[in-house]
C-alpha positions as CSV (number, residue, x, y, z in Angstrom):
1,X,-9.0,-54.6,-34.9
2,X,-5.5,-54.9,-33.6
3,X,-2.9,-52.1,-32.9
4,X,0.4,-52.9,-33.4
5,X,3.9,-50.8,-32.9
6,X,4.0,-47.8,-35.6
7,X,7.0,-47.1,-37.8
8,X,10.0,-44.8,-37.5
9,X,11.9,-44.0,-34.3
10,X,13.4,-47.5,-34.2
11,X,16.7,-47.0,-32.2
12,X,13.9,-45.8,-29.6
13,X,12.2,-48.7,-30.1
14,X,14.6,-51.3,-30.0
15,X,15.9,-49.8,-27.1
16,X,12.8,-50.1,-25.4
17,X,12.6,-53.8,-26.8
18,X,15.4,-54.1,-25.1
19,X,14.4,-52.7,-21.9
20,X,11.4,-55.1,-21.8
21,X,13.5,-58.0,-22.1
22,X,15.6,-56.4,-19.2
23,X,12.6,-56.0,-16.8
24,X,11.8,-59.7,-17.3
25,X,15.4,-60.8,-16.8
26,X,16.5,-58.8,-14.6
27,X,16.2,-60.5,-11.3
28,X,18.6,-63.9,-12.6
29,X,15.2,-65.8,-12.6
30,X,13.8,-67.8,-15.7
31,X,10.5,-69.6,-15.6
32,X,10.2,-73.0,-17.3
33,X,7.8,-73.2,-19.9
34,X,6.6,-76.7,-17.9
35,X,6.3,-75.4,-14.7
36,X,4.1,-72.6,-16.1
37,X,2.2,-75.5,-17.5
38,X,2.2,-77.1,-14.6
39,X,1.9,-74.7,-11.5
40,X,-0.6,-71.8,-13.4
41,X,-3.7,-74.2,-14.7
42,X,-6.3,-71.7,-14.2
43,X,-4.2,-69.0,-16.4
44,X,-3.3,-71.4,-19.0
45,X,-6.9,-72.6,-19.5
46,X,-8.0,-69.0,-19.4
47,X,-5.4,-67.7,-22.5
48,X,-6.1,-71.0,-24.3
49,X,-10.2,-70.0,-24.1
50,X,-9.6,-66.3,-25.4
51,X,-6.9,-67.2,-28.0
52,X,-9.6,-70.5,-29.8
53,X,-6.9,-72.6,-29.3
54,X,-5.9,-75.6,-27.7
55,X,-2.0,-76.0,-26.6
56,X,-1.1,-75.8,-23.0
57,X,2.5,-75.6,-23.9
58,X,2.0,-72.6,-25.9
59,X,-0.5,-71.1,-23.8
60,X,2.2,-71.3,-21.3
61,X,5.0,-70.1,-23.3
62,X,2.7,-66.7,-24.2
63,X,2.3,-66.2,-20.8
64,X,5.7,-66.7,-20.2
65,X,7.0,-64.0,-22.9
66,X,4.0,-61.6,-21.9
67,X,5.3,-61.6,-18.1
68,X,1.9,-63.1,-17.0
69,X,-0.4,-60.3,-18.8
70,X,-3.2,-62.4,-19.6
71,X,-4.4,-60.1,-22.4
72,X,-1.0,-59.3,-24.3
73,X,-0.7,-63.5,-23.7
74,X,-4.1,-64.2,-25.8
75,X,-2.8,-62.0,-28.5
76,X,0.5,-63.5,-29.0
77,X,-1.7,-66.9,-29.5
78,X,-4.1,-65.6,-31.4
79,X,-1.5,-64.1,-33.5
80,X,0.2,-67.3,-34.0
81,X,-3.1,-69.4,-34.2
82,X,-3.6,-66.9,-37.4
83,X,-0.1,-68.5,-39.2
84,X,-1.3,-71.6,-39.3
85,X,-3.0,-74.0,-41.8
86,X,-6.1,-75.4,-41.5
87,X,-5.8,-79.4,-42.4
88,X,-9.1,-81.0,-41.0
89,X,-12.5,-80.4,-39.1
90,X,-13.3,-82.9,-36.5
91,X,-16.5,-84.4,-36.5
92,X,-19.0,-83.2,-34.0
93,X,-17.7,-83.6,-30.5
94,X,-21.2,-84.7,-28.1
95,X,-20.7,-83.8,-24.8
96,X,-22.2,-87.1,-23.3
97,X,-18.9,-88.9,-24.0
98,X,-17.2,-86.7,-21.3
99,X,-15.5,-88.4,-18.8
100,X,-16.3,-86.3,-16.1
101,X,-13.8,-85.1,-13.9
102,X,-16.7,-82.9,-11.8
103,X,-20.4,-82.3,-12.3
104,X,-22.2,-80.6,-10.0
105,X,-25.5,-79.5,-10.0
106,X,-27.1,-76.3,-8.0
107,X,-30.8,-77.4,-8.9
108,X,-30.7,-81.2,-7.5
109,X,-29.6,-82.6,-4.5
110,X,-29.5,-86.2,-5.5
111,X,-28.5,-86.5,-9.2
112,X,-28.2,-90.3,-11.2
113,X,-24.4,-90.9,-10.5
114,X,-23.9,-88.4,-7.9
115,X,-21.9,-84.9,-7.0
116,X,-18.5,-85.1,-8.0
117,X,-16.8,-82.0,-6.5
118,X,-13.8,-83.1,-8.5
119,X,-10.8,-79.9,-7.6
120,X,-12.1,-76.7,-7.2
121,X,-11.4,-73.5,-5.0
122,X,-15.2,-73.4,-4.1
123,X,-14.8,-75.8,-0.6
124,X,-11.4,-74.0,0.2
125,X,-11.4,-71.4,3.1
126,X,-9.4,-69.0,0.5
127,X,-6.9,-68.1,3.2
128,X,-3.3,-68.2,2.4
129,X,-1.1,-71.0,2.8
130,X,2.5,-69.4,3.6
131,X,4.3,-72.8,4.1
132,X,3.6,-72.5,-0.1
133,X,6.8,-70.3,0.3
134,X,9.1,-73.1,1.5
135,X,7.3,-75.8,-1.0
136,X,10.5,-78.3,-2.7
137,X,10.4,-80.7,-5.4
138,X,11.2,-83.3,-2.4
139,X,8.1,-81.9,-0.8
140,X,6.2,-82.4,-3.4
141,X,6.6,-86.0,-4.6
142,X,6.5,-87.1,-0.8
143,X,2.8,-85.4,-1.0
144,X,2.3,-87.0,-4.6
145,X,3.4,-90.5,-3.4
146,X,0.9,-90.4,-0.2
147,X,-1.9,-89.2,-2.2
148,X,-1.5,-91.5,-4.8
149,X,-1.7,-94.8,-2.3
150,X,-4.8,-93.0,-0.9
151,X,-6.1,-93.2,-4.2
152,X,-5.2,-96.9,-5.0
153,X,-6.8,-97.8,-1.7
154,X,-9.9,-96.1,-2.7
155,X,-10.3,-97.3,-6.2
156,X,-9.7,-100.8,-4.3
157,X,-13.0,-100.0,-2.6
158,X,-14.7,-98.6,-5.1
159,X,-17.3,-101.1,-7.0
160,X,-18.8,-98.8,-9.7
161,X,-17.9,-99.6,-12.7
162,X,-18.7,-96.2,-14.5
163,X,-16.5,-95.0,-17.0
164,X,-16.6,-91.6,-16.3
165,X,-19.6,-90.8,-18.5
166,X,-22.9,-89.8,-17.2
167,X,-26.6,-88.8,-18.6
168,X,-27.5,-85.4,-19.0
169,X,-29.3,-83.6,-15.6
170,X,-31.3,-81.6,-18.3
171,X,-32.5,-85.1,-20.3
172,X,-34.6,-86.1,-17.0
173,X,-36.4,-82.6,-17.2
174,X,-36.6,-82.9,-21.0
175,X,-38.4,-86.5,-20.2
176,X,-40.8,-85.2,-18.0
177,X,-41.8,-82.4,-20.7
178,X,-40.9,-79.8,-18.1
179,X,-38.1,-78.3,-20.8
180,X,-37.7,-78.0,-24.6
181,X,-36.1,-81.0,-26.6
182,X,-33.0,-79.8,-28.2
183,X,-33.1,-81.6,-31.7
184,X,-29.5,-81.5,-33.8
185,X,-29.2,-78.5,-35.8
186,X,-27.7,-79.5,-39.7
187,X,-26.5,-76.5,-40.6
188,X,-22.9,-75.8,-41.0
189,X,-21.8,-73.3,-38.0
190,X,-20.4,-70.0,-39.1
191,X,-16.5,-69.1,-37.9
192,X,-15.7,-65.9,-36.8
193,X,-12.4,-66.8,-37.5
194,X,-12.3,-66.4,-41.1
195,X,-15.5,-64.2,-41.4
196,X,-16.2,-61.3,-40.1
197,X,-19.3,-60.9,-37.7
198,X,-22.5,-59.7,-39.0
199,X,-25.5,-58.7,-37.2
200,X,-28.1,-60.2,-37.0
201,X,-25.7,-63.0,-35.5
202,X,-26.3,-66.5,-35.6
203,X,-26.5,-68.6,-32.7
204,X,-23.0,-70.5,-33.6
205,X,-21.2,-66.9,-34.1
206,X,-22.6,-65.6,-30.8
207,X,-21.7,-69.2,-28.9
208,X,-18.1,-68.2,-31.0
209,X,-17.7,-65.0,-29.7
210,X,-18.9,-65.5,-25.9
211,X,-16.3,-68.5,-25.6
212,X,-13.3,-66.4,-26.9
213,X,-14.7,-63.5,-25.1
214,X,-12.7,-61.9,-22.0
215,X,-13.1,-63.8,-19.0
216,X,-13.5,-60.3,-16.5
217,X,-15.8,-59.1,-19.5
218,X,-17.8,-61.9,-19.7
219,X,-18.4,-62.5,-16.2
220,X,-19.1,-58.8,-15.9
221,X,-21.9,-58.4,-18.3
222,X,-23.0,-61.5,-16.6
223,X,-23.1,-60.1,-13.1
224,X,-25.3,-57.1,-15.0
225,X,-27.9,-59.6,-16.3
226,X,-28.6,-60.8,-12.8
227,X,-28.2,-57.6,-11.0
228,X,-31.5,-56.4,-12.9
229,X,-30.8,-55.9,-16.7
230,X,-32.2,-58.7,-17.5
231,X,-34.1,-62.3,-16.9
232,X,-34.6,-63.2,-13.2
233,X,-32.1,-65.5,-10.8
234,X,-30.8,-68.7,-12.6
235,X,-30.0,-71.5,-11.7
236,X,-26.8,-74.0,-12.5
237,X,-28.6,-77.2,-13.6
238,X,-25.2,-78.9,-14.5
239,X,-21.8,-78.1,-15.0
240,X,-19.4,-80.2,-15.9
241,X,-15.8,-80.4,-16.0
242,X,-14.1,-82.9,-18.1
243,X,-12.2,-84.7,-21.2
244,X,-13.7,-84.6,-24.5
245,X,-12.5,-86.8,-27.5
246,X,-12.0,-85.4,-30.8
247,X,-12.4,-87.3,-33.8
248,X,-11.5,-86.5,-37.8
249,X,-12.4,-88.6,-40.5
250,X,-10.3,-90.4,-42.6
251,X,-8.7,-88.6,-45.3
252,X,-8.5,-91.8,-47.0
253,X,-12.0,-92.3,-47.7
254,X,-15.2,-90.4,-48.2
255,X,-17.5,-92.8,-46.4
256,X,-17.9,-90.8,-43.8
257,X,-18.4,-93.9,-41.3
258,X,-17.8,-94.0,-37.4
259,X,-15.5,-96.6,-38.0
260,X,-13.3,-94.8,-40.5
261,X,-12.7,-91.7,-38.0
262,X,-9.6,-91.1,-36.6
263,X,-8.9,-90.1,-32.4
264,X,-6.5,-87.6,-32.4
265,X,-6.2,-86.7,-28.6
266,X,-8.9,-84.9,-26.0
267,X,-9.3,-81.7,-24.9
268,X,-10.2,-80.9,-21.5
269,X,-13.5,-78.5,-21.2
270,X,-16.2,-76.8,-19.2
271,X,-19.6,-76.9,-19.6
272,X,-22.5,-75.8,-18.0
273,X,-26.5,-75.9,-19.0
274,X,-27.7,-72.6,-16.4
275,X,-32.2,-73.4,-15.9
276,X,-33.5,-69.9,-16.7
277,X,-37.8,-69.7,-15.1
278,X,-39.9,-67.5,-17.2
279,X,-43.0,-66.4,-17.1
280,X,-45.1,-67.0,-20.7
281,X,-48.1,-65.3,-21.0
282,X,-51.2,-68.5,-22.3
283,X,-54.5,-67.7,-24.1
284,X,-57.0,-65.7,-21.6
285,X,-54.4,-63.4,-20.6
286,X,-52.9,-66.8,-17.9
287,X,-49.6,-66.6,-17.3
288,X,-47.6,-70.0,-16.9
289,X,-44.1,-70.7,-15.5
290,X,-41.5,-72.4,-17.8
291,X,-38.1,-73.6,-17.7
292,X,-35.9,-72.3,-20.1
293,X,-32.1,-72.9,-20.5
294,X,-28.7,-71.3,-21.4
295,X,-26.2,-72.8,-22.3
296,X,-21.7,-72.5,-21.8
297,X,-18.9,-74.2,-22.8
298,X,-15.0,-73.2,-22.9
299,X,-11.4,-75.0,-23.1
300,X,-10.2,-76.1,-19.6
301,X,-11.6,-75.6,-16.1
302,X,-13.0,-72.6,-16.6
303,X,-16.1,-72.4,-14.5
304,X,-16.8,-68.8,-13.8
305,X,-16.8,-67.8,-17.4
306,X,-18.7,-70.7,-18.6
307,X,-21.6,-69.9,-16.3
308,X,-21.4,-66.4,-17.3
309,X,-21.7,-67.4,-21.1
310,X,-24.4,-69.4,-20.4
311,X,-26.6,-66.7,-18.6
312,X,-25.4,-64.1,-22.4
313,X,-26.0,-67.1,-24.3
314,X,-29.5,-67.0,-22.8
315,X,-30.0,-63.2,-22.6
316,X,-29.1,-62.3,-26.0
317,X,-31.7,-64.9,-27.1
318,X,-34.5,-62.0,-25.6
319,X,-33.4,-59.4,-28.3
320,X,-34.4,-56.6,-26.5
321,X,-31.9,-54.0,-27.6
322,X,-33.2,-51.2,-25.3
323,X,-31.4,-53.5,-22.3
324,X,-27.6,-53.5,-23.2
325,X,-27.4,-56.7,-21.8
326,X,-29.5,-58.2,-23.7
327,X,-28.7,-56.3,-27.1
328,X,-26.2,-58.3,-29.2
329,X,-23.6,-55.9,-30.8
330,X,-22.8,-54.2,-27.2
331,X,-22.2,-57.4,-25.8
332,X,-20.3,-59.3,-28.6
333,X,-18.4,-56.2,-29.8
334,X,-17.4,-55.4,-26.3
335,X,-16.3,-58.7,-24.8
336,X,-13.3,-59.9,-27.1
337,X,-9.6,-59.0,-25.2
338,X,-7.9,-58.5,-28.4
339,X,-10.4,-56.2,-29.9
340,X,-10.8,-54.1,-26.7
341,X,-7.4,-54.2,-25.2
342,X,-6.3,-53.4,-29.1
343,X,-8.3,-50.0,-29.5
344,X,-7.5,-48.7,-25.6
345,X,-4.0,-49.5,-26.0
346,X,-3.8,-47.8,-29.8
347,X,-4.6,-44.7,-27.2
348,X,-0.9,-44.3,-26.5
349,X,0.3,-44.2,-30.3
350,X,1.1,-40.9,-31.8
351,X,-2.0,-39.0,-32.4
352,X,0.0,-35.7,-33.3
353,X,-1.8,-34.2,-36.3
354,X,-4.4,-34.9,-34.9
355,X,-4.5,-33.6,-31.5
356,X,-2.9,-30.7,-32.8
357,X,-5.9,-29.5,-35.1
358,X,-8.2,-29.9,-32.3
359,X,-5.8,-27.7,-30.1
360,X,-6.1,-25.2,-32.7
361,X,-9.8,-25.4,-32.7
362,X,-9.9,-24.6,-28.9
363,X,-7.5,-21.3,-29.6
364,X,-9.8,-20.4,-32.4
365,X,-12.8,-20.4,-30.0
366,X,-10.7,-18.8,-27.2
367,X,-10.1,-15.9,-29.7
368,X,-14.0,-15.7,-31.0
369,X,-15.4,-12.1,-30.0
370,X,-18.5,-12.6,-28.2
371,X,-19.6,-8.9,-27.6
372,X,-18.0,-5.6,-28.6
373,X,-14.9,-5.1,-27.4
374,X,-14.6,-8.3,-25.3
375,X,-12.9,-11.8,-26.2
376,X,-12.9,-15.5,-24.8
């Protein structure tokens, strides 16, 4: 559902378009659509997750017209995402062929190829850096040119000859029978794009929905699942931040053949496979500890949120609709920005008629007699 500006009144409300083009203007400052790009990576790869598509340029040109409002941003993509044509459908994308830019693991210490902390906030003391304030373009590419030496010297050093791709953390458990084999589903996975969601949901729809959802939302009803609506403490067993190559197949031939594919660019991703230890009751009434899994991924380095999907993904496997967390149309009709922020916002259109009969309900019950001689 999506609320959008009512008819009549429109000197008003180009006045007011106006004035909103004023308030962004006012101060004789514009922001570059590639320094937005550049300098607000966490907000572009957020809007580019909600909207389902991939374009930091336009991600950062939303932002840019919405004045950095992350949800009126989404639905100015998502609006535009609707206008245009569908040409192709890449072929499945397999996460193995990452090449990782971090990977970390909460479960392992020592992992084949190592920790790669990679960038992220989480080894930062989070205090803030005021000389930020006086930060130049000379500044900065005397900081780019030292750290780029630093780097030369230290791929000079460097004698593995990895590419960037690295086994699963999971496929070690899944060798020593300790977690379920995950064998390639064949079926073609619904879009919630072009059809409507219907409950029950499939597993594609509710992967779907929990990767467009809201980030705050998502990480929310997260937080609630550990807090005690729902399976016990989990456990990161990778996540994984990286590049992903996409591949179409020829529209030339039919064949259908690796070779025949076409590589039309990567997309950068998060993704993260969260170890969930349940308790499953055995014949005699024994109860035995297993691993179970959830799992996350969404556009750009997005970390929070694709934990958080992972540990939904997992609990709206349990079914259990008496928990809300684990009950799939509270969580997948809640979560999505455009949706919500839609129906609140439509709050503020006229609702004269409306309103008005219920006023007149309230002075018809004021005027009710409720004894002789006496009125409410």
């Amino acid at each position: 559902m999506g609320y959008v500006a009512v008819k009549g009144g429109t000197r008003a409300i180009e006045q007011s378009l106006q004035r909103i083009q004023y308030e962004r203007l006012r101060q004789g400052k514009v922001l570059d659509v590639p320094a937005i790009e550049a300098g607000m990576r966490g907000l572009v790869d957020q809007v580019m997750s909600e909207s389902s598509m991939y374009s930091e340029q336009l991600a950062a040109l939303a932002i840019k017209q919405a004045e950095g409002n992350p949800e009126e941003a989404v639905f100015l993509l998502r609006a535009y995402r609707s206008t245009l044509p569908r040409k192709h459908y890449s072929r499945t994308v397999h996460s193995e062929e990452m090449r990782v830019e971090r990977r970390i693991s909460a479960s392992f210490k020592d992992i084949p190829g190592g920790q790669i902390l990679g960038a992220s906030m989480d080894y930062s003391h989070r205090l803030l850096d005021f000389d930020l304030v006086d930060e130049t373009e000379e500044t900065v590419a005397q900081w780019l040119e030292e750290y780029r030496k630093a780097e030369e010297i230290s791929a000079q050093e460097m004698t593995d000859t990895n590419d960037g791709r690295f086994s699963k953390v999971l496929d070690y458990l899944r060798k020593e029978g300790l977690i379920a084999e995950c064998p390639m589903d064949p079926t073609e996975p619904d879009d919630v794009t072009r059809t409507s969601l219907t409950f029950p949901a499939t597993r594609s729809e509710k992967l779907q929905v929990l990767t467009r959802g809201q980030t705050g939302a998502v990480t929310s009803l997260a937080y609630a699942v550990i807090r005690g609506y729902g399976m016990v403490h989990p456990t990161v067993g990778e996540l994984r931040v990286g590049e992903l190559p996409v591949y179409i197949d020829s529209p030339l031939t039919k064949s259908g053949e690796e070779d025949d594919a076409y590589f039309i660019g990567d997309i950068k991703v998060t993704e993260v496979e969260m170890l969930v230890p349940v308790t499953v009751e055995k014949e005699n009434g024994r109860k035995e500890l297993q691993l179970e899994f959830g799992y996350g991924l969404c556009y750009g380095q997005n970390e929070t949120k694709a934990i958080a999907m992972s540990i939904l993904d997992k609990s709206l496997e349990k079914g259990d609709k008496s928990i809300p967390t684990q009950n799939e149309e509270f969580v997948l009709f809640h979560i999505d920005s455009v949706e919500s922020t839609g129906f609140i916002s439509h709050l503020k259109m006229p609702h004269y008629v409306t309103f008005q009969a219920k006023l007149n309900d309230v002075r018809k019950t004021r005027k009710t007699p409720v004894g002789k001689g006496q009125e409410v």
